[in-house]
C-alpha positions in Angstrom: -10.8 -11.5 -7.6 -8.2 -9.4 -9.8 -8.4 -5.5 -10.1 -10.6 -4.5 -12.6 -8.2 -1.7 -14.1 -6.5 -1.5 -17.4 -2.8 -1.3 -17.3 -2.1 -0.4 -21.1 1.4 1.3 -20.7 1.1 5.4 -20.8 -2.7 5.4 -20.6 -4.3 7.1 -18.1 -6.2 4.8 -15.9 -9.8 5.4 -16.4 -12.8 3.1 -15.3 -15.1 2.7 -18.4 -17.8 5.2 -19.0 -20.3 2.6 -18.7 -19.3 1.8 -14.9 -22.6 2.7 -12.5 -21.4 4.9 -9.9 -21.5 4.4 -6.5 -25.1 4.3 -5.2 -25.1 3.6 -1.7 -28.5 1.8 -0.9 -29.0 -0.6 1.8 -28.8 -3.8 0.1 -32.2 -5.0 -1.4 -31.5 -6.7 -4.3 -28.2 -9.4 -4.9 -25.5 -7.7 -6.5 -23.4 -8.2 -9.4 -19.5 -9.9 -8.8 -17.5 -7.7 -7.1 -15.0 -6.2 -9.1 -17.2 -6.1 -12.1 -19.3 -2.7 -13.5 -21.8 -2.0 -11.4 -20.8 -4.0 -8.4 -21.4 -1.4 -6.2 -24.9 -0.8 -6.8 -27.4 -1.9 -4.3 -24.9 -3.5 -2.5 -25.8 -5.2 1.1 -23.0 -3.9 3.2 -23.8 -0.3 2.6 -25.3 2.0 4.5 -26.9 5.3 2.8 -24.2 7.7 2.1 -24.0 11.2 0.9 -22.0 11.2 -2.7 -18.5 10.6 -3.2 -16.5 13.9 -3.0 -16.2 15.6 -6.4 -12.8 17.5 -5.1 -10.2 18.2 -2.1 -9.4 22.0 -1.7 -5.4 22.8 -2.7 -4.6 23.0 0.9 -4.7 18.9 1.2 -1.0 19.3 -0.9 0.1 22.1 1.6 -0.8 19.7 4.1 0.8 16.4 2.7 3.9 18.3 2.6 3.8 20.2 6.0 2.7 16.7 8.3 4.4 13.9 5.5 7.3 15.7 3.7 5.7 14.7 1.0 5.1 16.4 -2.8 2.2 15.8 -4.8 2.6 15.8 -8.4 -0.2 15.4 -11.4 -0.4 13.8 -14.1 -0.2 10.2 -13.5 -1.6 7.1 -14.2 -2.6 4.4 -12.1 -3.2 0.9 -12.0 -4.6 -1.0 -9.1 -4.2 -4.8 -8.4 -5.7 -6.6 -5.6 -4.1 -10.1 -6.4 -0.1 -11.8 -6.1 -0.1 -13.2 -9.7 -1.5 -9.6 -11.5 0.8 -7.9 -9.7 4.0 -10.1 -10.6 3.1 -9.6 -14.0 2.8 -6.4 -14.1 6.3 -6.3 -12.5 7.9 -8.2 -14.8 6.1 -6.4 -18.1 8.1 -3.5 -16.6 11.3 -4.9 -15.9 11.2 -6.8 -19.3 10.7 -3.2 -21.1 13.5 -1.6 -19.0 15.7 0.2 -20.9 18.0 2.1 -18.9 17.7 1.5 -15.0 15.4 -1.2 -13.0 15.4 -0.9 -8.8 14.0 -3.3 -6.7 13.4 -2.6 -3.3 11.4 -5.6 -1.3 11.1 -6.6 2.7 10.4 -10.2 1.6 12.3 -11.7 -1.2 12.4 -15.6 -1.3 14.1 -17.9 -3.4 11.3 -19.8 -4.6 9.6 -20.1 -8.0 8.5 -16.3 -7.5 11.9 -15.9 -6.4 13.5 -17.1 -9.5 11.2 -15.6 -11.6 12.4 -12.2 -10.8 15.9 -13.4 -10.4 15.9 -14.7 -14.2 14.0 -11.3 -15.0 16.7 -9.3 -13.5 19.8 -11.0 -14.7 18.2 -11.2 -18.2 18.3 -7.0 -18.1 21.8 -6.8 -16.5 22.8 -8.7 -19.6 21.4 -6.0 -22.2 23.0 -3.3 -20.9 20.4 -1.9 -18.2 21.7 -0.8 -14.3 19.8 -3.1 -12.7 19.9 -2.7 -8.3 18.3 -5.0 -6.1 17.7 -4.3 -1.9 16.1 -6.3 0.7 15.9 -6.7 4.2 17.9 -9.6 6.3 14.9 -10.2 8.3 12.8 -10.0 5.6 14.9 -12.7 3.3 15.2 -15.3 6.2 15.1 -18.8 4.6 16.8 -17.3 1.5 20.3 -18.7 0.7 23.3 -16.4 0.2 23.8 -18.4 -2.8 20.8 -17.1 -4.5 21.9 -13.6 -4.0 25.2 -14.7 -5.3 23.4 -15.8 -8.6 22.3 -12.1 -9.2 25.2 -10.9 -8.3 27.1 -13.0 -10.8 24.1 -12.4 -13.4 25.4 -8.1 -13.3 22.5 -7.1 -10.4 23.7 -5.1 -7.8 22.3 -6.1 -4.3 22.7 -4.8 -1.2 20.9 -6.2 2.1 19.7 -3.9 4.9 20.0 -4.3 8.4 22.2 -6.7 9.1 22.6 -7.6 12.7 26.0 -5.9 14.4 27.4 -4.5 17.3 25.3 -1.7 16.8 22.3 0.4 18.4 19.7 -2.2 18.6 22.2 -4.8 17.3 20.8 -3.4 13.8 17.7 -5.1 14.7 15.8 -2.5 14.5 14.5 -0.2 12.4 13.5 -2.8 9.5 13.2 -1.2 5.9 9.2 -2.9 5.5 9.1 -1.4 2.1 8.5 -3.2 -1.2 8.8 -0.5 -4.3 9.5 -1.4 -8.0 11.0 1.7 -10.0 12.0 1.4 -13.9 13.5 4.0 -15.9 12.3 6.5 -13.5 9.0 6.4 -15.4 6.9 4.0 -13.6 6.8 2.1 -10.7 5.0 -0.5 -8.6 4.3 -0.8 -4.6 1.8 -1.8 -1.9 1.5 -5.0 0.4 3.1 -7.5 -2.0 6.7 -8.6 -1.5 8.6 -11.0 -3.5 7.2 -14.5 -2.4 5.2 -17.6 -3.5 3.0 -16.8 -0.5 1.1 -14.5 -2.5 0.4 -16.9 -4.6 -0.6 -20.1 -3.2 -0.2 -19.3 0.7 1.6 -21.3 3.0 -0.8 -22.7 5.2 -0.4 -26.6 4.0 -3.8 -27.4 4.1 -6.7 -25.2 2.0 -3.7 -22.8 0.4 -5.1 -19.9 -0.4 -3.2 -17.1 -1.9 -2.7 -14.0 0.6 -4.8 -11.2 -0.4 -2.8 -7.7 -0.6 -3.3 -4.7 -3.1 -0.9 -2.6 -5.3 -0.6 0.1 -7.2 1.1 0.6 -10.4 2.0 4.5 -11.1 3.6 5.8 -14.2 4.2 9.4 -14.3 6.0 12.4 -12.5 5.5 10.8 -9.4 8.2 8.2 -10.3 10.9 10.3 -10.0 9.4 10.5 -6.2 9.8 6.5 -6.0 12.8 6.6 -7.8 14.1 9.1 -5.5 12.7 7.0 -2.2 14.3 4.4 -3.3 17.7 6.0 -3.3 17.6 7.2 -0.1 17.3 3.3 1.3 20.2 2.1 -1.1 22.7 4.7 1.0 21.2 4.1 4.0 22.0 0.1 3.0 25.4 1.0 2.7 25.7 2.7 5.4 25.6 6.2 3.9 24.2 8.9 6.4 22.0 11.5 4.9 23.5 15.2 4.5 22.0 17.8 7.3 19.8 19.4 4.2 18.2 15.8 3.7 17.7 14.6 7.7 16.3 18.5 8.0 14.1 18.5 4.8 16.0 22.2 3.7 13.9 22.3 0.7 10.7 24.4 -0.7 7.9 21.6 -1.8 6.7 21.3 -4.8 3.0 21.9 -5.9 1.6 22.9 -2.7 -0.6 24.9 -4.0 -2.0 22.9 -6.5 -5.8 22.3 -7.4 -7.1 19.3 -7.7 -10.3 20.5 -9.6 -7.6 22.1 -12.6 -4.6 19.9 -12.3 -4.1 16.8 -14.6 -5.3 13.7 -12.2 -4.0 11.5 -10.4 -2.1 13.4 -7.8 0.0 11.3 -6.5 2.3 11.9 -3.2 4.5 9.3 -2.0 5.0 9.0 1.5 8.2 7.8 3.2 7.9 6.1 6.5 11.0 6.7 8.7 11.5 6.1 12.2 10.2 8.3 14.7 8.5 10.2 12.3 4.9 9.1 12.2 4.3 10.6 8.6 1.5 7.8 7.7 -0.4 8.1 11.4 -0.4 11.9 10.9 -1.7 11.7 7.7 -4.8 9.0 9.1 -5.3 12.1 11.7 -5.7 14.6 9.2 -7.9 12.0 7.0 -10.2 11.5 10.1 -10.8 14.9 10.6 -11.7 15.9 7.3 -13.7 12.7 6.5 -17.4 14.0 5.6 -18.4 10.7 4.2 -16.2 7.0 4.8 -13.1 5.9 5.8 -12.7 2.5 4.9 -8.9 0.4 6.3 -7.6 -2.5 5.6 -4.4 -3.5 7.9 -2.9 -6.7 8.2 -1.2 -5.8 12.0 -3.6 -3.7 13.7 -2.2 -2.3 16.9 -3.1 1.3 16.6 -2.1 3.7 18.9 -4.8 5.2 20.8 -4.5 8.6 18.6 -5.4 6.6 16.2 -8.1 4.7 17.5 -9.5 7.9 18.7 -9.5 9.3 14.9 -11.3 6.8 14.2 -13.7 6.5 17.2 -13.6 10.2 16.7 -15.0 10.4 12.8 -17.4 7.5 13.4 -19.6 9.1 16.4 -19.3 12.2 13.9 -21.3 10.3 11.5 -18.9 9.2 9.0 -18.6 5.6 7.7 -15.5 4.1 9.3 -15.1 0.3 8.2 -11.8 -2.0 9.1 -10.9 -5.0 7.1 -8.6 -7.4 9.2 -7.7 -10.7 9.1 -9.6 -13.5 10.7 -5.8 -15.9 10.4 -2.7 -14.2 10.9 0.7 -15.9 10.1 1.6 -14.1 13.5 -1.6 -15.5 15.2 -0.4 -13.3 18.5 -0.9 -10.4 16.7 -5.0 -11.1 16.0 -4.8 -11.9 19.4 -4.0 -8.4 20.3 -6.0 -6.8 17.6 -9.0 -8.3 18.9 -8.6 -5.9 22.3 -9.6 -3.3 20.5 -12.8 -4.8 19.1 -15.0 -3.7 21.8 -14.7 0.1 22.0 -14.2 0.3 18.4 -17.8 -1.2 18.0 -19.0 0.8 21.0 -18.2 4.2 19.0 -20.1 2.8 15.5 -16.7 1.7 13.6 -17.7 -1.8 11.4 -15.4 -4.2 11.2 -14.9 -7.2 9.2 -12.6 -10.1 9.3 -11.4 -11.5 6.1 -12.5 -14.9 6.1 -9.7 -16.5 3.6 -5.9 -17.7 4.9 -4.4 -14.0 5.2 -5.4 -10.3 4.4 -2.1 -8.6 4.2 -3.2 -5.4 2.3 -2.4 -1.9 3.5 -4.8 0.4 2.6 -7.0 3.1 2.9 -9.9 4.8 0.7 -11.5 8.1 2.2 -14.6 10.2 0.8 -14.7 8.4 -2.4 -11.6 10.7 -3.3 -8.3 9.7 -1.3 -6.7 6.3 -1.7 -3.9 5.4 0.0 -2.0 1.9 -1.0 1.5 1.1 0.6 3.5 -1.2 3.2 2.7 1.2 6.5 0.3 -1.2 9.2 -1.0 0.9 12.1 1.2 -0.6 14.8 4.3 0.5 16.4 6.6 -0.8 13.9 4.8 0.6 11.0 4.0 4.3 12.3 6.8 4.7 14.2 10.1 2.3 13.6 10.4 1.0 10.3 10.8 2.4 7.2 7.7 2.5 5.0 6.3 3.5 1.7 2.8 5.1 1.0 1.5 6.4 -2.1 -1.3 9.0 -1.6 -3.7 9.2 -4.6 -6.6 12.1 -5.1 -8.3 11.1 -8.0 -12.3 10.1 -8.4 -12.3 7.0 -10.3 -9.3 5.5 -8.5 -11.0 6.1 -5.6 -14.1 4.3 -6.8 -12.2 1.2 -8.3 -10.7 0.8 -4.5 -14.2 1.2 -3.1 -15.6 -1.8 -5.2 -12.3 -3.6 -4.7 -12.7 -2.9 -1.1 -16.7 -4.0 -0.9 -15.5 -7.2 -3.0 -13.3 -8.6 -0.1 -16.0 -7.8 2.5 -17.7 -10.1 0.3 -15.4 -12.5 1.3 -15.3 -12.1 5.0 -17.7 -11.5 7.9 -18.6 -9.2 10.0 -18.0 -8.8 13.4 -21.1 -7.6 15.4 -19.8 -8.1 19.3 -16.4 -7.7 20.5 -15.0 -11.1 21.3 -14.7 -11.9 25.3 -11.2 -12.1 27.0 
């Protein structure tokens, strides 16, 4: 199932007028296909629910900034995808209709067909004239030959590698840029869960393929320049660049903080930079949880949360609000579901649902609270996510965007089951 949302270049995203809105009755009647209008009605994994918030007081900006160094800018529009092949062509409508600068930042990058897809895209807008820059991680390109990277190179792309291993703290092992960010011209960009591999399209799993579920998030607007921005920050640090003192100690007035989201031009949109030690996107879960009056629904692919975190959302569930977890029910790091599953039990003892996604792997990152906040990105809850690498997170306040990942959301619990009894062991 594809995201329902139009992606008509400079149009704000908008669901159709004719889209039911959220009803949230018990499920006693069959619903429509998720994903279509009026999926959400009557559906049979809902619970009664007060209505979706119709607003966030200004201080939510103030506080994006103060706990996520993060600016929120209006303004923007937004396009969500929930599938590998919309995405990638999304990504290469953009970098087709470059005209002046493409930058592509991913953690995985493969030289298979999606590989050379974006490698032919790439090379094809170095050769009219546009600054094309291309980063990845070494871990995160394992498998991929150096002579594929020498392609681009020869094809006018600029690429740079992060992390190689040294004689170094960690032996540059460690921190990982986890990241995967598409910026062009500084007037739109794409990121989320989906990195640069065939994986999302037809698995890897040799028998039953099925494509790994993620979501993305195309943004064009002010909150480019953020992206743009985020992603220049990595291609120093992939140099070997350190940041000046006024960038390591943030020695700089945000902008918008006291905006209002019931004047300003929606979507606001903050982008969020994971960096280590910082635990910007745990924080931001913490503040989330605590000002929840209504759902907090999570998808994580890697879910070892901290227990600050699971006491948010232990915390916001015996409060009464709706906390639901989409995991996987496979894992291409099968230890990892192993571990996950240890926190099953008090989870479910404190009235958070949680559903396991029933296909080859759910690898989205995402989070949709009060029917208002969505928050797409590469940030698990695990060490490595919170804590150690770097991430990106896009923070959106806007209604509709929020309902879109709401029946985007109910359409993969569709497609997984729910776990009523914490496994034993």
């Amino acid at each position: 199932m594809g995201s329902s949302g139009s992606e008509s270049a400079g149009t704000p995203y908008r669901r159709a007028a004719t889209v039911a809105k959220l009803k949230f009755m018990s499920g006693r009647a069959p619903h429509p296909k998720a994903g279509s209008k009026g999926a959400t009605r009557g559906h049979p994994h809902l619970a009664a629910l007060p209505p979706a918030a119709k607003g966030v007081s200004q201080s939510y900006a103030r506080a994006l900034w103060r706990i996520a160094s993060a600016d929120v800018s209006p303004g923007n529009a937004v396009t969500l995808y929930s599938d590998g092949d919309r995405t990638f062509d999304a990504m290469i409508r953009l970098i087709d209709d470059a005209q002046s600068s493409v930058e592509l930042e991913s953690y995985i990058l493969h030289d298979d067909v999606v590989g050379e897809r974006f490698a032919t895209a790439l090379c094809a807008a170095a050769k009219r004239g546009v600054a094309v820059r291309l980063l990845t991680d070494w871990i995160g390109m394992r498998g991929t030959s150096k002579l594929f990277l020498s392609q681009m190179r020869a094809g006018g792309v600029d690429v740079r590698v992060f992390g190689k291993p040294g004689f170094k703290r960690w032996f540059g092992l460690i921190p990982r840029d986890h990241r995967k960010l598409l910026v062009v011209d500084g007037l739109a960009g794409v990121t989320g869960g989906i990195g640069i591999g065939a994986e999302w399209y037809h698995g890897l799993i040799r028998k039953k393929r099925t494509a790994w579920r993620d979501r993305c998030v195309r943004i064009a607007g002010p909150a480019a320049i953020d992206m743009e921005r985020a992603f220049n920050s990595m291609w120093r640090r992939a140099a070997g660049q350190r940041m000046t003192k006024a960038e390591q100690q943030l020695r700089r007035a945000p902008r918008n903080a006291d905006i209002d989201p019931a004047t300003a031009e929606p979507a606001l949109v903050a982008v969020v930079e994971g960096e280590p030690g910082r635990f910007r996107v745990g924080r931001a879960l913490h503040l989330q949880s605590a000002a929840a009056e209504r759902s907090i629904w999570l998808a994580s692919a890697y879910f070892l949360p901290s227990f600050a975190e699971v006491d948010a959302l232990a915390g916001a569930a015996r409060d009464g609000v709706d906390v639901r977890l989409l995991l996987p029910s496979k894992n291409d790091h099968p230890w990892v579901h192993r571990l996950t599953r240890r926190y099953y039990r008090r989870l479910l003892a404190n009235g958070v649902r949680i559903w396991e996604w029933r296909g080859e792997m759910m690898h989205a990152k995402t989070t949709v609270v009060d029917g208002a906040w969505t928050r797409v990105g590469s940030t698990d809850f695990n060490p490595l996510g919170v804590a150690i690498n770097y991430e990106l997170d896009v923070f959106i306040e806007d209604a509709d965007v929020a309902e879109e990942a709401e029946t985007l959301f109910l359409g993969d619990l569709d497609m997984s089951r729910e776990i009523k009894t914490a496994p034993r062991g």
